[in-house]
Each structure stands twice: as structure tokens, then as C-alpha cells.
C-alpha positions in Angstrom: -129.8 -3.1 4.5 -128.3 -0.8 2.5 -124.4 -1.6 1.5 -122.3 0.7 -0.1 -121.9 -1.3 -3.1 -126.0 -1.2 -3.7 -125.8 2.7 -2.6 -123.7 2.9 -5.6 -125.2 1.5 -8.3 -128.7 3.2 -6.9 -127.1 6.4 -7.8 -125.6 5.8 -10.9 -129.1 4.2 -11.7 -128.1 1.2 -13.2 -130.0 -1.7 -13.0 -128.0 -5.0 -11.2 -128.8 -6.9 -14.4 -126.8 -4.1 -16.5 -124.1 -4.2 -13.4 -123.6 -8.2 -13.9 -123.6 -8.2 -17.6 -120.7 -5.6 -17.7 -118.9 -7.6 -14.9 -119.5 -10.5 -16.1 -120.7 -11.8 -13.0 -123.9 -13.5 -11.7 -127.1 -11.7 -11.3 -127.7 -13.8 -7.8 -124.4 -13.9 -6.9 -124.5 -9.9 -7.0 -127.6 -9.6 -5.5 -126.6 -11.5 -2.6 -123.2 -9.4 -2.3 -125.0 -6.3 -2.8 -127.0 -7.7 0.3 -124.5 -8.6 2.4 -125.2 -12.0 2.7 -122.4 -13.3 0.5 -118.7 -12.3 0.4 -117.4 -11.6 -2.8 -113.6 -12.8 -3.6 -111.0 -10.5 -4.0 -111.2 -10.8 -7.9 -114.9 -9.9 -7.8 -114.4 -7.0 -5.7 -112.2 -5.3 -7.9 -113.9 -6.0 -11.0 -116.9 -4.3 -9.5 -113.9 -1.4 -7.9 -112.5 -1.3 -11.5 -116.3 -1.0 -13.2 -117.5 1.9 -10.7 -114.0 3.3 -11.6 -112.7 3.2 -7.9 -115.2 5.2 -6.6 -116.1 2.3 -4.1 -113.1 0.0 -3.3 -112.3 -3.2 -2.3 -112.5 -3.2 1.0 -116.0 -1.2 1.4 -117.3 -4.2 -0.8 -115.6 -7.0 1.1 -116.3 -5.7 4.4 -119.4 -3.7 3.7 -120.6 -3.3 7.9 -117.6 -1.4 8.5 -119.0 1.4 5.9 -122.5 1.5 6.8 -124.3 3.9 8.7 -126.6 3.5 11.2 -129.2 3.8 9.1 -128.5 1.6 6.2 -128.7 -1.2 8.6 -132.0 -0.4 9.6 -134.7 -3.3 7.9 
């Protein structure tokens, strides 16, 4: 599964360690956001908004199925 929030930092090719150090967040936590199998507060979803400079928002990391294609929820 592909969430937007992983799509993103794929193509900015950053690593999720180098994501979560400038975040300040947890490596697991944001592996298991990026996932979809944790939902991030609202504070974490901005700082990860604010860090990719809005070019993902809020709401595409707190609700991530509603921005997924077809194919990014193939396994």
C-alpha cells in the first residue's frame, strides 16, 4: 500500500529515518503512519504538511484511503 505521505517522501528521496529526525517524530511511529496502519494526530500531520512544505496536507495524511488510487492499494 502506497499512501500519499510515503509517495512523497519516495520522490523527494529522503530516507524515513532523515523524515523523523527533521520532524522530530518516531521512526516506527512514521513507518506505521506512512503505512496506514496508525493515524497520526492533527499536530503530527502538520508537522509532516509544514516539513514537505504543504505540498501534501493534512487531510491526505490523516485520511490517506480517500487519496489513493486503485493501484496504491494493491499488495
Amino acid at each position: 500500500m502506497t499512501t500519499p505521505l510515503r509517495k512523497m517522501r519516495v520522490e523527494k528521496k529522503l530516507t524515513i529515518s532523515e523524515v523523523a529526525i527533521a520532524t522530530k517524530l518516531d521512526v516506527g511511529n512514521l513507518s506505521r503512519i506512512e503505512r496506514g496502519i496508525q493515524v497520526p494526530s492533527l499536530e503530527t500531520a502538520e508537522k509532516l504538511s509544514q516539513f514537505f512544505k504543504g505540498k501534501i496536507t493534512e487531510m491526505q495524511i490523516l485520511y490517506p484511503q480517500r487519496y489513493m488510487k486503485a493501484a496504491d492499494t494493491a499488495a
